[in-house]
C-alpha positions in Angstrom: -7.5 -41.0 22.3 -9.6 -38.4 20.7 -8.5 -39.1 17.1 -8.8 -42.4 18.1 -12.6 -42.8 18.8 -13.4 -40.1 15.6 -11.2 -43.0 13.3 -14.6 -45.0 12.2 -18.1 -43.5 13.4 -17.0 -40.4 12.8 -16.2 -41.1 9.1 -19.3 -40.3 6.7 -18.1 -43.2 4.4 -18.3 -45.5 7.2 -21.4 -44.3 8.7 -23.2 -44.6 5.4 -21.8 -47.8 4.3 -22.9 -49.2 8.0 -26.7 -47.9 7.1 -26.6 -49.9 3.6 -25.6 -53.0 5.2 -28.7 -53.1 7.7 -30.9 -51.0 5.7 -30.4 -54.3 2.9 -31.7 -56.6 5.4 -34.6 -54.7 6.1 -35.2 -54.6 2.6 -35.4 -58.2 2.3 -37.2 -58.5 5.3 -39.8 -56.6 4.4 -40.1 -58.4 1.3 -41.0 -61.6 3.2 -43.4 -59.5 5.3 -46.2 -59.1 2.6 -44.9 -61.6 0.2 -48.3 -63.3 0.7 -50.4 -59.9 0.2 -51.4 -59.6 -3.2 -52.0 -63.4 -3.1 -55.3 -63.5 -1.0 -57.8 -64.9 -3.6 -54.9 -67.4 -4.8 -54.8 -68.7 -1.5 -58.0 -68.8 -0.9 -58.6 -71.1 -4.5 -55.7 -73.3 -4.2 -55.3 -74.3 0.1 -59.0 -72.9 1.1 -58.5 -70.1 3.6 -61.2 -67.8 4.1 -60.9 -63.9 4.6 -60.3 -64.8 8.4 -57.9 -67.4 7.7 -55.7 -65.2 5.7 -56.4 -62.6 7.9 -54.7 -64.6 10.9 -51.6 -65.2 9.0 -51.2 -61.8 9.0 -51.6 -61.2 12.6 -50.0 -64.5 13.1 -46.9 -62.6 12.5 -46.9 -60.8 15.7 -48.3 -63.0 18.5 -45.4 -64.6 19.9 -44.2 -61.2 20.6 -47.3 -60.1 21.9 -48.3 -63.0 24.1 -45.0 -64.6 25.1 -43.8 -61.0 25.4 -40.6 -61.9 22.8 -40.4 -57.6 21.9 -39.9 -57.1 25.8 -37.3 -59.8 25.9 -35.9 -58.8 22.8 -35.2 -55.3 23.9 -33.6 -56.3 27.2 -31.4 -58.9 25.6 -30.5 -56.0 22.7 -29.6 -53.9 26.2 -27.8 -56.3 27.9 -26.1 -58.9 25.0 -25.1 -55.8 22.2 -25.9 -55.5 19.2 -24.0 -58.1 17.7 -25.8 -60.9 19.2 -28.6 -59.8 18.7 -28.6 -59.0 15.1 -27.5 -62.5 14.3 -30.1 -64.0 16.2 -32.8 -62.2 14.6 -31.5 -63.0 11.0 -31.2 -66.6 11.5 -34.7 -66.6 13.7 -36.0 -65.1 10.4 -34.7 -67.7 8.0 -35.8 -70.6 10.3 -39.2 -69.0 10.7 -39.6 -67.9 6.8 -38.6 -71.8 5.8 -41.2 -73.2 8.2 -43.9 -71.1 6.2 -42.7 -72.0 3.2 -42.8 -75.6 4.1 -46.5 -75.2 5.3 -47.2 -74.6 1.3 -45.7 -77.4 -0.5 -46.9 -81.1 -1.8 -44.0 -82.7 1.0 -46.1 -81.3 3.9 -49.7 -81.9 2.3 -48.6 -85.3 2.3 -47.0 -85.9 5.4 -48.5 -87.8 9.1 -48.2 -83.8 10.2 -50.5 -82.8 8.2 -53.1 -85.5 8.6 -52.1 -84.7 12.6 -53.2 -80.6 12.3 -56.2 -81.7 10.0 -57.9 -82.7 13.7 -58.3 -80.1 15.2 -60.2 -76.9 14.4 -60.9 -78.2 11.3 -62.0 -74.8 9.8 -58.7 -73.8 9.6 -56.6 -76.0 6.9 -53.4 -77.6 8.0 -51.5 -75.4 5.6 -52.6 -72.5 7.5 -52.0 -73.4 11.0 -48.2 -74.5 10.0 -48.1 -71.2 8.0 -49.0 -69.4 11.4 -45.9 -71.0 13.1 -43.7 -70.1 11.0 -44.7 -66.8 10.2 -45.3 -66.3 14.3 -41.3 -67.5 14.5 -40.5 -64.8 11.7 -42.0 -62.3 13.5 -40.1 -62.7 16.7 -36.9 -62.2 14.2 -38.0 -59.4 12.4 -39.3 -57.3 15.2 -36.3 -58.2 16.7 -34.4 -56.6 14.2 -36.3 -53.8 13.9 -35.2 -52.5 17.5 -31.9 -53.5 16.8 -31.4 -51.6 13.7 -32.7 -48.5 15.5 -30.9 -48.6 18.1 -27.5 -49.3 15.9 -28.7 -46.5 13.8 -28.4 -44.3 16.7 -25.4 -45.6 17.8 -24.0 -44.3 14.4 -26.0 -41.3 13.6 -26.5 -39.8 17.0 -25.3 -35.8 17.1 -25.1 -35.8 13.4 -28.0 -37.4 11.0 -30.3 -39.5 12.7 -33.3 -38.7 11.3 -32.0 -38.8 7.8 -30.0 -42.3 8.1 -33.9 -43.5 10.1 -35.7 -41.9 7.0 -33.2 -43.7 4.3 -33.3 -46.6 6.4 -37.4 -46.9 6.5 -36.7 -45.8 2.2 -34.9 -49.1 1.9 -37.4 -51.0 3.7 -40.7 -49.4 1.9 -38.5 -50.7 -1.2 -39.0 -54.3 -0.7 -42.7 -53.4 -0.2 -42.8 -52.2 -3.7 -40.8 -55.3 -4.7 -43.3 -57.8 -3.1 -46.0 -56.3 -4.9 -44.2 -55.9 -8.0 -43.1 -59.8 -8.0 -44.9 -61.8 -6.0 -47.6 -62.1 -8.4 -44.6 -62.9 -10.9 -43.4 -65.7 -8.7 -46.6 -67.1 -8.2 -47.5 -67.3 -12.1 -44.5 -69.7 -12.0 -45.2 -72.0 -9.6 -48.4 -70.9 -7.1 -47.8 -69.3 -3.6 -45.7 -71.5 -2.7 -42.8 -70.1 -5.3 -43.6 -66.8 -3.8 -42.8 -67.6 -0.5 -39.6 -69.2 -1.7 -37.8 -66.7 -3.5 -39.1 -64.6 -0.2 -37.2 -67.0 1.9 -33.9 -66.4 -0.6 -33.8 -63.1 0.3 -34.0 -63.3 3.8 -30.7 -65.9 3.6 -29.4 -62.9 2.0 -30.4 -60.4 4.5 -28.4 -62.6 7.6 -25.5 -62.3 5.2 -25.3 -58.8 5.0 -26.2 -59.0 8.5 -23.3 -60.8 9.1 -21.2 -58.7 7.2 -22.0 -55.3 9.3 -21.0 -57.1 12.5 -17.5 -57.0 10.6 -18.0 -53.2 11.3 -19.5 -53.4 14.7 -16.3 -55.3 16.0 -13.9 -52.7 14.2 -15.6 -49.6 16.0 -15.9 -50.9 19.1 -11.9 -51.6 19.5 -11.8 -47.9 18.1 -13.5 -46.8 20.7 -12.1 -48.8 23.6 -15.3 -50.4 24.4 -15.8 -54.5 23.0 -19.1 -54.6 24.6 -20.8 -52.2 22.9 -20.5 -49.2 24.1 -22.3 -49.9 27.3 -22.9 -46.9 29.4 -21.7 -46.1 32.8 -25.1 -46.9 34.2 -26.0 -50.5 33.0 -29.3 -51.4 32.2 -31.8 -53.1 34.8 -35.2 -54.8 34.2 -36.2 -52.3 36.7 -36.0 -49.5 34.2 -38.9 -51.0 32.5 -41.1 -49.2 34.7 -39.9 -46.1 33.9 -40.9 -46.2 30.5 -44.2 -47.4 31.6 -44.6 -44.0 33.4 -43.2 -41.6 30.9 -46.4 -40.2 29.2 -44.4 -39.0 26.2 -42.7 -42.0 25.2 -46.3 -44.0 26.3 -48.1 -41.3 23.9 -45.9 -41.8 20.7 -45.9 -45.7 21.4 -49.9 -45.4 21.3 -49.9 -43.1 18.3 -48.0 -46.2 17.0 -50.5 -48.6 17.3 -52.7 -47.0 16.1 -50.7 -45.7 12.7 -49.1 -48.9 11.6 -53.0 -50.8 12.8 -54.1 -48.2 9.5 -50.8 -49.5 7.5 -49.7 -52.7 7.7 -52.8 -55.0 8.0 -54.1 -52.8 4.9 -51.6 -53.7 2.7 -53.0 -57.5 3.5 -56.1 -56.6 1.9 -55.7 -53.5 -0.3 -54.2 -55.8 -3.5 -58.1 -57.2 -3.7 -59.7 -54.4 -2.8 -58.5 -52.5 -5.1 -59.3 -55.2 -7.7 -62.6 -55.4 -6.4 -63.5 -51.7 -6.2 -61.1 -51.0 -9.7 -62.5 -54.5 -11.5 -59.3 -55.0 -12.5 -57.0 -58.3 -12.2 -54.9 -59.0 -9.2 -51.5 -58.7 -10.9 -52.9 -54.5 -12.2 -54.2 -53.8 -8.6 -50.7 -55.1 -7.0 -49.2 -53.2 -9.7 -51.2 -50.0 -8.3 -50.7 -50.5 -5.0 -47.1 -50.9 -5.4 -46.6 -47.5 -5.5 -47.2 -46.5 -2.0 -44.5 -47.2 -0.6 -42.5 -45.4 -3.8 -43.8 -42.5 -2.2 -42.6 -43.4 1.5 -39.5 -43.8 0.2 -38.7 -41.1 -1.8 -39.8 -38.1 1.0 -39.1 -40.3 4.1 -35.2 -39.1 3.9 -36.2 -35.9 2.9 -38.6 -35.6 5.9 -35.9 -37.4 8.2 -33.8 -34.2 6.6 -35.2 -31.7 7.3 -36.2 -32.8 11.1 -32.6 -33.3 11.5 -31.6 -29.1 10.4 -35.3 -27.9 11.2 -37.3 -30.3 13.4 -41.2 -30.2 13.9 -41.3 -33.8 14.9 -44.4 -33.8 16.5 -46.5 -31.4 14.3 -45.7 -34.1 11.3 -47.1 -36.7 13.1 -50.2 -34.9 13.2 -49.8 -34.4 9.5 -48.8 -37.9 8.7 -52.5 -39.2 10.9 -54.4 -36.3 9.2 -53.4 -37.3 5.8 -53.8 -40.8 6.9 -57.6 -40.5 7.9 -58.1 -38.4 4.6 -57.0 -41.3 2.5 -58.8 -44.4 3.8 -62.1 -42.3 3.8 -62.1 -41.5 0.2 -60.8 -45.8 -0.3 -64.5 -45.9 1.2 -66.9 -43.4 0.7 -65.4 -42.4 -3.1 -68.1 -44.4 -5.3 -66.7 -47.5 -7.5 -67.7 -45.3 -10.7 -66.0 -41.9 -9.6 -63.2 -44.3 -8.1 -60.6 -44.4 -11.1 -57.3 -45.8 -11.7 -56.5 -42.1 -11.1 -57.5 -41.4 -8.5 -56.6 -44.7 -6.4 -53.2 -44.3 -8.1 -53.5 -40.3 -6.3 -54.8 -41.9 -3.1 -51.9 -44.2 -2.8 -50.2 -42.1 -2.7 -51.8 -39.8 -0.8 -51.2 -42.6 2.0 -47.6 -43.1 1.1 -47.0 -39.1 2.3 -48.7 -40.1 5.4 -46.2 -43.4 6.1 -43.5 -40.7 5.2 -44.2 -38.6 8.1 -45.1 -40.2 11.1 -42.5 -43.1 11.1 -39.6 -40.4 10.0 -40.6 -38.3 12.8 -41.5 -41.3 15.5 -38.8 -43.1 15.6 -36.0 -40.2 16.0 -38.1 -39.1 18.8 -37.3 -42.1 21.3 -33.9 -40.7 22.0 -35.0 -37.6 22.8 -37.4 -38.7 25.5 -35.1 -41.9 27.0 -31.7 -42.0 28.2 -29.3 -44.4 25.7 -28.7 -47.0 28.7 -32.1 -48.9 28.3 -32.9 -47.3 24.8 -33.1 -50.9 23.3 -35.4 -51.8 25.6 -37.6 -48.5 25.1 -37.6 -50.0 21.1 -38.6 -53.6 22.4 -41.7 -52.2 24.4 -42.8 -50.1 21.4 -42.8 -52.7 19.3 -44.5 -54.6 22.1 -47.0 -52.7 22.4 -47.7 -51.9 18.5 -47.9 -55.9 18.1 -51.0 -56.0 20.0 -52.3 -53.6 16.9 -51.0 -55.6 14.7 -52.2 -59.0 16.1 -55.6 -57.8 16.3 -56.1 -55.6 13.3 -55.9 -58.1 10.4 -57.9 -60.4 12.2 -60.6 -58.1 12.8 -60.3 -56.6 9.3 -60.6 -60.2 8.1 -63.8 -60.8 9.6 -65.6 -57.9 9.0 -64.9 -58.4 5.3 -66.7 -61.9 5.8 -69.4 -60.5 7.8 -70.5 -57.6 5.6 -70.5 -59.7 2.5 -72.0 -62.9 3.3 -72.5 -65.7 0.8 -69.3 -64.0 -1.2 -67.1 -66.2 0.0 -69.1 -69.2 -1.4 -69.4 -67.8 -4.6 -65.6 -67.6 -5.0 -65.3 -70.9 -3.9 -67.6 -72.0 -6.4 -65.4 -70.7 -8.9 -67.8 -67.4 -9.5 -65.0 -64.8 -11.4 -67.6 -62.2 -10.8 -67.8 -62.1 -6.9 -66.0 -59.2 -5.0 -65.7 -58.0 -1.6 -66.6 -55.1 -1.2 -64.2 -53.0 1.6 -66.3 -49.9 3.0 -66.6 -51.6 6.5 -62.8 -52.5 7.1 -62.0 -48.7 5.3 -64.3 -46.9 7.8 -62.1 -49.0 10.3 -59.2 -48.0 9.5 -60.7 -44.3 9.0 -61.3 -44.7 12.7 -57.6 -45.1 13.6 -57.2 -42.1 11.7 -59.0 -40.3 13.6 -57.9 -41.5 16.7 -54.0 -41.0 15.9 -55.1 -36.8 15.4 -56.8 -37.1 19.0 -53.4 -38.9 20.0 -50.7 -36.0 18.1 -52.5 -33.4 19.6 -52.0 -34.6 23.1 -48.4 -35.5 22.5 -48.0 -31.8 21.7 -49.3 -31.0 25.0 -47.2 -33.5 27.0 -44.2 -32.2 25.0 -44.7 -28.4 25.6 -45.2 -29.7 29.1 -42.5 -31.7 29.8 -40.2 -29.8 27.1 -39.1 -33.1 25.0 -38.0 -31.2 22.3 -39.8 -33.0 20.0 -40.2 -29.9 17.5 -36.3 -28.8 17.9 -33.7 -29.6 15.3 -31.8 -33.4 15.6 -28.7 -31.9 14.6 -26.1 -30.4 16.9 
C-alpha cells in the first residue's frame, strides 16, 4: 500500500505537470483581471466613465464575495465538495461572468430594451458600466474561487516537499498574464476598441476551464492511488463551526490583515498606474503600459526563487516585512519624485522596485497558512482570506478613483472635451497607497511577535 500511495504525488514529473495545468489557468485568469487597465482614458472617450466609474469596475470585481460572502462559501464548499468540483465551478463561473462584461461593451447591448432599461436609474453611471459591473462581480466570485482552490491543491501536491517553490512558480505564471495584459491589450484594442480587448480576454479564460478540466484528469487518478475518491478528506471532517477558530487565531487573522493591506497597494494600482505613468512620463498609453509591464517580470522571475529558498532556509515572516518595506519605498518615490527628475529610468527602476516587493510577501504569505491551520478546514482558512482581502479590494479602487477626481477638478471635463493635454496628476492616490505601506510594516512586525509567541514557525524551513 505504501508503493501504492508514492505511485503519482510522489512522482516529480507528475507533481510538476499538475502545477502547469493550474498555474495556466491562472495565467489566463489573470489576463482577464486587468484586461481593462491600461484602457482607462479609452473608456472614458468612447462609453463615458469617469475616474470613479472605472474605478468601480475594478472593485466591482470583488463585491459579491464581499457582501454576499461568496469567498466564505467558497471555501467551505472547497472543504466539503473537493477540489474537483470546485475547480470546475470556478472556470465556468469565470467564462459566464467574463462574457457578460464583454457583452456590456458591444453595439448588440447599446441597442437593446436592456440598455434603454439601466439608462434609468443612476444615470451618472452609463448602462455599459453597470452591466460591465455584473459581469465582472460574477468573474470575481470564479476567480477568487479559484484562487483558494489552486492553493489548497498546491498543497495537496507539494506539501513535505516544495510548497513554497510550486506557490512561487505558481504566482510566476499568474504575474505572466499580467505582463501579457499590458503588453496586448492596447494591441487588441487598436483593432477594434475595448470591446476586442475584453474578447480575446474572454478566449483565454475558455481556455483556462480547459486545462482546468484537464488537471481533474489527474485529481481522479491520485485519488484511486491513494485509496481516497473524495479527496483525501481527513479523519476529522470539516464543520462551519471551525470558522470561528480561525476568527480567533491572531496569527492567521494578522497575515490575512497584512493581506489587505498589501494587495490594497497592488492590485487597484495596476488600474491606474498605465495613465499615471503616461501622465507623470508624457508619454502615450501604449509606452506607459509598455513600462508598466515589467512589474510583474520581476515578480515572476524571484517569486520561485524566494518560494526556494523559504522552502531549504525559511524567514517567512521577516520577508514580509521586506516585501511592505520595499513596497512603501516605491509608491513614495511614484509621488514625491518630481515629473522632471522622474525619467523612463527611473519609473522603469521603480517598477521594479515594486515587482521585488509582490515577490516577497505573496511567496512567503501564502505557504504560511499551513503552518498556522490544520489541513481539515484549510480551504476554508483560503476562502476567509480572500474574504477578508476583498473588502480591500472592493474599497481601494473606488476610493483611489475618487480621489483622482477630487484633487484634479475640471480635468475630467477637459478630456471629455477632447483636450490631448489634460493629465491627472496621481500624488494623492500614491501617498494612499504609501499609507498601506506603512501600515503592512506596523502589521509584519507584530506578526513576528505573535509568531515567536505562539511558535508558528513561520521563519523555519518548508522542507522536511
Amino acid at each position: 500500500m505504501e508503493k501504492i500511495r508514492k505511485s503519482l504525488r510522489d512522482s516529480k514529473t507528475a507533481r510538476w505537470i499538475a502545477l502547469f495545468l493550474i498555474a495556466s489557468t491562472m495565467f489566463f485568469a489573470y489576463f482577464f483581471v486587468d484586461v481593462a487597465a491600461p484602457l482607462q482614458i479609452l473608456f472614458q472617450t468612447d462609453y463615458g466613465w469617469s475616474p470613479e466609474v472605472f474605478g468601480m469596475l475594478g472593485g466591482s470585481e470583488f463585491f459579491l464575495n464581499v457582501f454576499a460572502f461568496f469567498l466564505i462559501l467558497s471555501g467551505i464548499i472547497l472543504d466539503k465538495m473537493g477540489i474537483r468540483f470546485t475547480i470546475i465551478t470556478s472556470g465556468l463561473t469565470m467564462v459566464i461572468g467574463g462574457s457578460l462584461k464583454y457583452y456590456a461593451l458591444t453595439e448588440g447591448f447599446a441597442q437593446s430594451g436592456f440598455y434603454e432599461f439601466l439608462s434609468t436609474f443612476m444615470v451618472n453611471i452609463p448602462a455599459s458600466a453597470k452591466l460591465a459591473f455584473v459581469g465582472f462581480a460574477i468573474f470575481g466570485v470564479g476567480v477568487e474561487m479559484a484562487g483558494i482552490t489552486v492553493s489548497k491543491t498546491i498543497v495537496k501536491w507539494f506539501k513535505g516537499k516544495e510548497l513554497a517553490l510550486a506557490m512561487g512558480l505558481e504566482m510566476a505564471v499568474a504575474r505572466l498574464g499580467v505582463f501579457a495584459v499590458f503588453r496586448l491589450s492596447p494591441i487588441f484594442a487598436e483593432n477594434g476598441g475595448a470591446s476586442n480587448s475584453v474578447l480575446w480576454g474572454v478566449i483565454f479564460l475558455v481556455i483556462g476551464l480547459l486545462t482546468f478540466l484537464v488537471y481533474t484528469i489527474m485529481d481522479v487518478k491520485l485519488d484511486k492511488q491513494i485509496g481516497d475518491i473524495e479527496n483525501e478528506l481527513p479523519e476529522e471532517e470539516f464543520k462551519v463551526s471551525d470558522i470561528g477558530k480561525l476568527i480567533r487565531n491572531p496569527g492567521f487573522m494578522t497575515i490575512a490583515a497584512l493581506c489587505v493591506l498589501f494587495y490594497a497597494a497592488i492590485f487597484p494600482f495596476q488600474k491606474f498606474a498605465t495613465d499615471m505613468l503616461a501622465s507623470k512620463l508624457n508619454v502615450e498609453i501604449k509606452v506607459a503600459a509598455a513600462y508598466f509591464s515589467w512589474f510583474p517580470i520581476g515578480a515572476m522571475i524571484l517569486t520561485p526563487f524566494m518560494g526556494l529558498y523559504l522552502d531549504l532556509k525559511g524567514k517567512g515572516a521577516s520577508m514580509m516585512l521586506y516585501g511592505a518595506l520595499l513596497m512603501m519605498i516605491s509608491h513614495l518615490i511614484f509621488a514625491l519624485v518630481p515629473a522632471e527628475m522622474f525619467t523612463t529610468t527611473v519609473a522603469i527602476l521603480n517598477i521594479v522596485i515594486l515587482g521585488v516587493a509582490f515577490s516577497l510577501v505573496p511567496a512567503s504569505m501564502w505557504p504560511s497558512i499551513p503552518k498556522i491551520v490544520e489541513d481539515r478546514y484549510l480551504g476554508s482558512a483560503y476562502g476567509l482570506t480572500f474574504w477578508i482581502q476583498n473588502i480591500g479590494l472592493l474599497i481601494v479602487p473606488i476610493l483611489i478613483g475618487w480621489s483622482i477626481s477630487v484633487s484634479n477638478p475640471g480635468v475630467k471635463e477637459l478630456i471629455d472635451a477632447g483636450d490631448t493635454t489634460a493629465k491627472y496628476n496621481y500624488f494623492v492616490p500614491e501617498m494612499i497607497f504609501a499609507g498601506f505601506g506603512v501600515l503592512a510594516i506596523i502589521l509584519s512586525l507584530i506578526l513576528k511577535r505573535v509568531n515567536k509567541v505562539k511558535n508558528y514557525g513561520l521563519d523555519l524551513p518548508n522542507k522536511k
